[in-house]
N, C-alpha and C positions, 0 to 999 in steps of 0.2 A: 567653477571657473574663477570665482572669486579671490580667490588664493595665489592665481596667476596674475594678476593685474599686476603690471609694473607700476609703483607707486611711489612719492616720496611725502606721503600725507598721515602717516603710521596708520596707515588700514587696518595690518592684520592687530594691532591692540584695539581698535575702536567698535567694538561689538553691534554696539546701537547702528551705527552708520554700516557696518557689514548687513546689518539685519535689513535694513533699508535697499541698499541697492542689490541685494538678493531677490528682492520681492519688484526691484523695478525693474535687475538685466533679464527676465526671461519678454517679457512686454517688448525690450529694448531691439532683443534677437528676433523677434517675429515680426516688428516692424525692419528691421534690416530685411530679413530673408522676403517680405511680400514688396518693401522699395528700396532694398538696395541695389549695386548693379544686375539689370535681367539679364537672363543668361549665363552667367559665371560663376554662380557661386560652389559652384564643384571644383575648381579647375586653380591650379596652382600658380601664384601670382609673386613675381620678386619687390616684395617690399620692403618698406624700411621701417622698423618698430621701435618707440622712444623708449629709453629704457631708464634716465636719469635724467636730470638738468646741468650735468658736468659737459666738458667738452668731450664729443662723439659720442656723446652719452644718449643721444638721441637721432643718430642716421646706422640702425642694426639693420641688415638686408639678410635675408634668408623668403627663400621660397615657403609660402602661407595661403590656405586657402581665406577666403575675407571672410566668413562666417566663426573662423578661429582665431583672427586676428585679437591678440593682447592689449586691446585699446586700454589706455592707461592712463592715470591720472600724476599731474604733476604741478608743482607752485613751483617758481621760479628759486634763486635764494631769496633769503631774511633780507632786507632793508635797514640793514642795523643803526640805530644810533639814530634815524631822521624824523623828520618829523610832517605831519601837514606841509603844503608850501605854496597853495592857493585857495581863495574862496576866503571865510568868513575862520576859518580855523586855524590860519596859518600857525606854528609853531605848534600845534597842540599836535601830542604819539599821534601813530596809526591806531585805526582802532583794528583791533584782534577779533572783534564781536559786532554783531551787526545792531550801528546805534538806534536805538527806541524809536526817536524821532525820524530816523532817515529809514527803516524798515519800509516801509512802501514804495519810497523811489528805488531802492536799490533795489529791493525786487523786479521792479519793474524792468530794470537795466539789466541783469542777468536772463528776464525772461525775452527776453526783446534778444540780446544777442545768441541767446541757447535756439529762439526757434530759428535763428538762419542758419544752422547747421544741417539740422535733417534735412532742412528744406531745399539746400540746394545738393542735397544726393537725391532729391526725389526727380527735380529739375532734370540730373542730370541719366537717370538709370536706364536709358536705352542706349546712350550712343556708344556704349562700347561693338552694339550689334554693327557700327559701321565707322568705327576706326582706322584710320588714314597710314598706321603700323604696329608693329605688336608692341613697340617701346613708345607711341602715343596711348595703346593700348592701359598699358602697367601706368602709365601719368595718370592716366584717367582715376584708374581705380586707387592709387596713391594718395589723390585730390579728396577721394570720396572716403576713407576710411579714418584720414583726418578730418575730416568736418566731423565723422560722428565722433572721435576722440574728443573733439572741439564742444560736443555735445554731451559727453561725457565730462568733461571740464566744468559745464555749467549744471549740469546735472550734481555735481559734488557739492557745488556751492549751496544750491537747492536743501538740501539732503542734509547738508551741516551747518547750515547758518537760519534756515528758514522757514523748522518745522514742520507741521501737519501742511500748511500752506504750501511751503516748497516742495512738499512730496506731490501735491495734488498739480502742481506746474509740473512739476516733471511727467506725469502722466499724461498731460493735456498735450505736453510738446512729442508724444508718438500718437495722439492721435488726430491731431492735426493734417493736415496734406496741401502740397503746392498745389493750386488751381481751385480747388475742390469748393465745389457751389456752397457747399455750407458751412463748412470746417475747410475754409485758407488759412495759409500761414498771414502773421502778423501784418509784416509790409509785401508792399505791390511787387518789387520786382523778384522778388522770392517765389512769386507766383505764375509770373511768365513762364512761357514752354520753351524749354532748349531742344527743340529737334533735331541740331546738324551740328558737326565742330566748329564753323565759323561763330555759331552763337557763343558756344563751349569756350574759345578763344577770347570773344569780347567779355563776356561775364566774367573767366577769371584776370580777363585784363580791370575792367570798370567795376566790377562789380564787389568782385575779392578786395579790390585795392581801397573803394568802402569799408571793407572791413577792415585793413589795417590801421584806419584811422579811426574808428572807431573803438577799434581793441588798444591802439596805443593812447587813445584820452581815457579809455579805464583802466590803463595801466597808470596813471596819474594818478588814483582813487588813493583817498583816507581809509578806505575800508580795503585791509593792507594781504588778506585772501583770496580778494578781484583782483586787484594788481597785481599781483605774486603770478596768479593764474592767467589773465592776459598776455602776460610779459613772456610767460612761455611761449603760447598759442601764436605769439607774432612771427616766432622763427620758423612755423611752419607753413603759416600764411605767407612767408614770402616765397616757397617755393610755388603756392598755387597763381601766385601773381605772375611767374616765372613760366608756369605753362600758357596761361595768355600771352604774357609780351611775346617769348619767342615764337610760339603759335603763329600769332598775325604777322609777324616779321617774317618767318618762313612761307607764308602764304602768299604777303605779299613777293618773295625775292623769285617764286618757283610765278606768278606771271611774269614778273620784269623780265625772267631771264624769256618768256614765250614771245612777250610784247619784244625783245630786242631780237631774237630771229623772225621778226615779223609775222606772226601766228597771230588769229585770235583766240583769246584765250578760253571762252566759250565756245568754241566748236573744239577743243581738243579736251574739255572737261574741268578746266582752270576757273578760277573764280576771277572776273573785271576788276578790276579796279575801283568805280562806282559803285559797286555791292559791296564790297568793301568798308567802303564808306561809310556807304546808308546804315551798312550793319554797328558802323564805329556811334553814326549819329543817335541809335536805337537804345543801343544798350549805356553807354554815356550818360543820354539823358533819364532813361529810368534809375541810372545812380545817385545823380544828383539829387534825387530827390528822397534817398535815404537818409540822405542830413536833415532832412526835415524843416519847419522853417526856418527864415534866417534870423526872425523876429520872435523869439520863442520863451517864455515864461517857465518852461519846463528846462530849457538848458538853464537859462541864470539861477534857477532854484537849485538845478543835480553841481553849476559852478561856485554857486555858495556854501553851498553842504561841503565841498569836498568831496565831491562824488565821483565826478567827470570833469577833466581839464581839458584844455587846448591840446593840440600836436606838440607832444615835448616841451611842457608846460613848465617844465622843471628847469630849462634852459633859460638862463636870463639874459644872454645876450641877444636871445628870439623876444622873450617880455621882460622886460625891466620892471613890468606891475602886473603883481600875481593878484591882486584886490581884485583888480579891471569896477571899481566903481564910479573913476572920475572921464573914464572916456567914454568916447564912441564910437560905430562904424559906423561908415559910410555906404550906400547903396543908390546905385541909379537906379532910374525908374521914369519910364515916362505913361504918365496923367494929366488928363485933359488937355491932348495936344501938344505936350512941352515936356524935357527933360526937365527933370528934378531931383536934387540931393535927397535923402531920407535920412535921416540921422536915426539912429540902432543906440542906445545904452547897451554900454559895449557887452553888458555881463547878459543879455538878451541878444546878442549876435552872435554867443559860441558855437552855434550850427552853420554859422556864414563862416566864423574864424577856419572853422574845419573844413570846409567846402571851398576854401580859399587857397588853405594847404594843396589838399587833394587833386583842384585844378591845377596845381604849378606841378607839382609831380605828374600829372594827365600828361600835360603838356613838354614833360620830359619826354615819357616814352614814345611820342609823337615822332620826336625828332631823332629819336633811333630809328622807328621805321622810315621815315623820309629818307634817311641815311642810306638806307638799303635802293632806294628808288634814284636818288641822287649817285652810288656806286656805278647802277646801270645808266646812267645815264639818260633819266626819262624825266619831264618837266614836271609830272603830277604829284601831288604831295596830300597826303592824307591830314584832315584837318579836324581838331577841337568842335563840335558846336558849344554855342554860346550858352551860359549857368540860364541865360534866360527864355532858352526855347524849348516849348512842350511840356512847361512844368507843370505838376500836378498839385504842387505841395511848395507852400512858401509866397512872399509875395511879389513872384508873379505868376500867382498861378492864376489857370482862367483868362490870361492876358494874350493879345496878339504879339508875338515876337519872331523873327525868321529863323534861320537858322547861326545867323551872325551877328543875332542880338537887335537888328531893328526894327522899329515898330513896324506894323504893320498892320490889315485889316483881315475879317476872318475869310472874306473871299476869295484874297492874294494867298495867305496863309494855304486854304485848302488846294488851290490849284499846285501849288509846290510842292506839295506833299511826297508826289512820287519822285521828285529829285531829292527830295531829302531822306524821308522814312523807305524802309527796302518796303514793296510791293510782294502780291503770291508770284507775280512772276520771277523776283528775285530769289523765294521762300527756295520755288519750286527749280529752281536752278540752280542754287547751292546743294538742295537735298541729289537731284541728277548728278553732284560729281563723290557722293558721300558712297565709294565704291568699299566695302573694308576688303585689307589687307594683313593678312595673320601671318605671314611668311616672315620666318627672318631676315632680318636684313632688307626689305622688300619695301617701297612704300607708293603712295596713291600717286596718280599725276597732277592732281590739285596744290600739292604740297611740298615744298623742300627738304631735306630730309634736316635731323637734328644735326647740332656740330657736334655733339658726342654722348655716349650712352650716358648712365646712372649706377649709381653701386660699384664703381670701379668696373666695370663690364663695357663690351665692344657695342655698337650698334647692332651686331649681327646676332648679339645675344639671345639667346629664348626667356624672352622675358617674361611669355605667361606660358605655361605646360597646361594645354588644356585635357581636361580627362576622356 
């Protein structure tokens, strides 16, 4: 199989590294086949296969079963001529080689991003069993065979920069499992269960879009193999953000349009409004706190190295100081009764800096959907909660906070819950409209249909041939 990998990494010269991921893809193929998507993996799926980093070099569509799928490795182009451009190294080359002293963080940053790839096929390997159409169908599994590409991205890095060590990470990240009492994945919300497309919706809405900020601050890295690799990985990530946003926007436009012929939208199998919601508030705040804290010893250390930068760190009319050692951030916070400033050294706030980004952008695609509810003509509007409610991670975590950020006490807190957090009865009311639909052209009553196929093909297209 090996020989088939579309690569731009000179694979087929690199013997060592062939010997290696020889001995890792058969591992790789039986964790796919025991959690990749259930159900499918006989059955003929139109995807789209990377085959270069040129332009269209990477949207090939041909009919492929996923257990054959050409997952392939790729670095972006060379960086020619630049050099460092934050942190403690400015002006100093990329480095080509993984530096002595920064060996442990950088691994750690590769292992940390490589285990959210399996992890969210694991998340996601039932809901094709109750697919909303056959071309949400093909998204699905489109979503899922880049993240393990995405895994395979981090796997390379493993394999070629990080010895007998990275060989033993790369084993550890298939034997891992979302949930799993003993062997979870790394962070919390990789662990959560997506049972229904509404989740599926929010996570690649909130959750993906974590990961673009994530993958675009190690596209900033001095270590010039991660960023080459990241930089790729982003152009695929934004199609999975792509099946979230329109997702919810189609969800929400297919009630508006029930709510405006006066239906409710629960008794004809449509999802409320307020579930909606709850579900936006759920999955949101389980992202926020993939940024980890905002006060963090481990970001200033990966932003001194040159490891990890800001959101388009490179851009100086965003930062005019790539140092970041004479400022601060700022953070409210209310203690003992009173709002109060916090002052963050700023090079210990790049988990707030990025968490700050990521809300403005949240906060975009909000007002796409409102768009859709404001077209019908309806007053409600889907709303952000606040970076400070329900966190588990950062400081406020442990703290009383509503859902719009005010303090509050844990007894007010828990009475609100079920206006805020979706309930089993919301669980069990989204799973009630998760009808699947495999008909061409055909799709569920919960949901609007797309505004237009994929691969140059009709909506009516057969996008998955099942056997």
């Amino acid at each position: 199989m090996l020989d088939s990998i579309p690569n731009n990494v000179n694979l087929e010269n690199n013997p060592k590294l062939q010997r290696a991921l020889q001995r890792w893809n058969p591992n790789f193929l039986d964790w796919w086949r025991e959690m990749g998507p259930g159900g499918f993996q006989e059955d003929r799926i139109y995807l789209r296969t990377a085959i270069g980093v040129g332009q269209g070099g990477w949207a090939n569509y041909d009919y492929v079963t996923m257990p054959e799928y050409r997952w392939g490795i790729f670095l972006a182009n060379p960086r020619q001529g630049e050099t460092i451009h934050f942190g403690d190294h400015v002006g100093v080359p990329y480095w080509d080689q993984v530096p002595g002293e920064h060996r442990k963080d950088l691994r750690r940053l590769v292992v940390t991003q490589g285990d959210t790839e399996p992890a969210s096929v694991e998340q996601q390997r039932l809901l094709g069993q109750c697919a909303p159409s056959l071309l949400d169908l093909r998204n699905l599994f489109q979503v899922n065979v880049e993240e393990a590409r995405h895994l395979w991205a981090m796997v390379y890095l493993l394999h070629s920069y990080f010895g007998v060590d990275g060989r033993d990470e790369a084993e550890e990240m298939l034997e891992r499992r979302s949930g799993h009492p003993d062997r979870p994945r790394i962070l919390d919300a990789f662990n959560k269960p997506i049972s229904d497309w509404l989740a599926l919706f929010c996570f690649t809405t909130f959750t993906d879009r974590d990961g673009k900020y994530q993958l675009a601050s190690l596209a900033e890295s001095g270590f010039d193999p991660l960023a080459r690799t990241t930089q790729f990985m982003l152009m695929e990530e934004a199609f999975h953000m792509a099946v979230g946003e329109t997702g919810i926007a189609r969800v929400i436009k297919r009630t508006a349009e029930l709510m405006r012929e006066g239906k409710d939208p629960e008794s004809v199998g449509a999802i409320p409004l307020p579930v909606v919601q709850r579900y936006v508030n759920e999955w949101a705040t389980a992202s926020y706190d993939l940024f980890g804290s905002e006060d963090s010893s481990n970001a200033a250390a990966f932003f001194a190295a040159g490891l990890k930068g800001r959101y388009q760190e490179s851009d100086n009319s965003r930062y005019p100081d790539h140092v970041a050692l004479d400022d601060v951030f700022e953070a409210k916070i209310f203690e003992e009764g009173s709002w109060t400033t916090r002052q963050i050294p700023l090079r210990r706030a790049m988990n707030a800096c990025l968490l700050d980004a990521y809300v403005a952008d949240c906060k975009r695609v909000l007002e796409r959907w409102n768009a859709v509810l404001k077209e019908h003509e309806l007053s409600e509007r889907i709303t952000l909660p606040s970076v400070r409610f329900g966190r588990h991670m950062g400081i406020y975590s442990g703290q009383c906070y509503d859902i719009e950020g005010n303090p509050s006490d844990e007894q007010t807190l828990q009475s609100r819950m079920v206006d805020w957090l979706p309930s089993q009865a919301d669980y069990d009311l989204v799973k009630r409209s998760m009808v699947p639909v495999y008909e061409p052209g055909k799709i569920a009553n919960w949901i609007a249909p797309q505004a237009k196929g994929v691969g140059g093909q009709e909506l009516d297209f057969e996008y998955v041939q099942f056997h």
